[in-house]
C-alpha positions in Angstrom: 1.3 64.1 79.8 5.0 64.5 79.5 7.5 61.6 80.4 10.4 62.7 82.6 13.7 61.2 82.8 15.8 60.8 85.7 19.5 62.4 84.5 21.3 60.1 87.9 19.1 56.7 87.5 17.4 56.6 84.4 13.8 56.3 85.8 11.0 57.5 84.1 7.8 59.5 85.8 4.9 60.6 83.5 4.0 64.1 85.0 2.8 67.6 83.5 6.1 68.5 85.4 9.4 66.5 86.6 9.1 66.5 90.5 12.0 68.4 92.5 13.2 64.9 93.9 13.4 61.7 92.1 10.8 58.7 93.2 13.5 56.5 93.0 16.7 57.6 93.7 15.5 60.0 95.9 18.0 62.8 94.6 18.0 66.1 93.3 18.2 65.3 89.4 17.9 67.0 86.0 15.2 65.5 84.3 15.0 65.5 80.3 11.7 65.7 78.8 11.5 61.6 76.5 8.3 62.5 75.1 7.7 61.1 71.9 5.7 63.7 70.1 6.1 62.6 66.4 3.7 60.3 65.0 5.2 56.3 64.6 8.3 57.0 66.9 8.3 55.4 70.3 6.4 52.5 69.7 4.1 49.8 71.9 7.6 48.4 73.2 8.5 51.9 74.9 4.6 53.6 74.8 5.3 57.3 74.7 9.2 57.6 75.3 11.0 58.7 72.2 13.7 55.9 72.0 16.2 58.7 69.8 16.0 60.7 73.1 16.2 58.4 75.6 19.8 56.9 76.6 20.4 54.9 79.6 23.5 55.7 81.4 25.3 52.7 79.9 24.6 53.7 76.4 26.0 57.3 76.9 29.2 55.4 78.4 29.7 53.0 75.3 29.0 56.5 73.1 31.8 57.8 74.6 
């Protein structure tokens, strides 16, 4: 299975494919595909979602 993120709120779905609304923010989002697929990245602390991928909003604003 493939986890989803939410491009508006940051939520995560586990899904074969990212639904056309979000669960939670019930908006039409952009998801990006946090998968961790390489072996030892991710973790127990964040199971399959690779933590180099995944940003939450507040991270991209502190990047900028």
């Amino acid at each position: 299975m493939t986890t989803w993120k939410c491009s508006s709120c940051d939520n995560t779905i586990t899904a074969e494919v990212p639904p056309d609304i979000c669960p939670s923010c019930k908006e039409r989002c952009a998801y990006v595909d946090v998968t961790c697929y390489i072996p030892g990245c991710g973790g127990e602390k964040s199971g399959n979602i690779n933590t180099e991928v995944f940003h939450k909003s507040t991270d991209k604003e502190q990047e900028a």
